[in-house]
N, C-alpha and C positions, 0 to 999 in steps of 0.2 A: 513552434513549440509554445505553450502555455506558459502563461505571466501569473508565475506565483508568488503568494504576499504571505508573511506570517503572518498568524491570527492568534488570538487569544483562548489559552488552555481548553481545550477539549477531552475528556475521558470517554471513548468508548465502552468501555468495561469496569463493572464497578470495584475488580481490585487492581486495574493496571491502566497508567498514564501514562501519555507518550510526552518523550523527551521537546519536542518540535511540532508544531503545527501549522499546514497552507492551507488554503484556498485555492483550487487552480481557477483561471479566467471564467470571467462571467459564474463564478459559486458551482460552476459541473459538480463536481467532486469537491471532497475535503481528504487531505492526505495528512496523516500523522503517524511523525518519525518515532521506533521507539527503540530502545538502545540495542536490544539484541535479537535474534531469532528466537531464540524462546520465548520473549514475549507475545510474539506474534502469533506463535502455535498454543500459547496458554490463554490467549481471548477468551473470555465469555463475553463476547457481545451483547448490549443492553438496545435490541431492536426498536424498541421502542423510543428509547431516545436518538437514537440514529435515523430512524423515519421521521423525526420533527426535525433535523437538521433542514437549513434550508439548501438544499442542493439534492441529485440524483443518490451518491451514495458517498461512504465512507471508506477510502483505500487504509488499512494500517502498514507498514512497509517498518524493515529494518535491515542491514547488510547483515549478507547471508553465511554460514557457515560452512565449513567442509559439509560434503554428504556421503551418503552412502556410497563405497567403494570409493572413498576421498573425493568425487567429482566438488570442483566449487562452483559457489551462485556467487554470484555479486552482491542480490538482494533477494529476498521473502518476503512477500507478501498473503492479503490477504483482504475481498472486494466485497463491502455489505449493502444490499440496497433492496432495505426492505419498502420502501416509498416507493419502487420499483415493483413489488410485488416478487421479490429474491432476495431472501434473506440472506444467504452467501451467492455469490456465483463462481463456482468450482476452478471456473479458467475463465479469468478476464484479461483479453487484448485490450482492449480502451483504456483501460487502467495504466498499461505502458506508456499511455502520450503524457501521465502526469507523472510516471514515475522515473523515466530515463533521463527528462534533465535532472530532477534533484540530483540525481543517483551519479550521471556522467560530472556535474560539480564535484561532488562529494569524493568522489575515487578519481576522478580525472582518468577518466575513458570514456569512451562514444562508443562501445561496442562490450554489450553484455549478454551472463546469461542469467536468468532468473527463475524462481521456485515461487511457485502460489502454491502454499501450504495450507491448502481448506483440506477436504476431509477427502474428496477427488483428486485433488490437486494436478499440478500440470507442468512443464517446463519452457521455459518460453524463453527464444535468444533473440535481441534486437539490436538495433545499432540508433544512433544517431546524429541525420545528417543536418547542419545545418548553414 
């Protein structure tokens, strides 16, 4: 699993800041926690600032709400990586290998299901073993 470090305030979007922010190993990704789902679905991502990050892309994540027809997520997210040449990517699995440990911390479980809440979006169940 990736060794993440907090880092120093990051805003994705010029009217919402995340609560928390990592780096996962060797700068891949940068992941920033933000306190609710809603957050995460109200992004206006600032691509252009997020293509100057120094890493692939920018995960925003936050623990997920009941859903439709009560189903629950553990987390929401949401994968930008316009350095990439994808400004969103609708359903990101790679994003899982930085997101499940915060996540398995944070809730104290190894075995989730999660919502990427881009405009495609997707469902995605993982576990983690370690």
């Amino acid at each position: 699993s990736p060794t993440l470090s907090p880092s120093p305030t990051l805003s994705p979007s010029p009217t919402l800041s995340p609560s928390l922010v990592y780096w996962t190993e060797g700068f891949r990704d940068a992941l920033a926690i933000f306190p609710s789902a809603s957050d995460i679905q109200a992004l206006s991502p600032d691509f252009i600032k997020i293509a100057a990050l120094p890493c692939r892309g920018l995960i925003c994540s936050a623990p997920g709400p009941s859903g439709e027809g009560g189903k629950e997520y553990d987390f929401v997210y949401r994968f930008f990586a316009p350095r990439c040449g994808i400004d969103e990517d609708h359903v990101c699995g790679s994003a899982q290998c930085s997101l499940l440990p915060v996540w398995a911390q944070r809730l104290n479980k190894t075995a989730m299901c999660s919502k990427q809440v881009s405009p495609r979006g997707g469902e995605l169940w993982a576990s983690l073993h370690t």
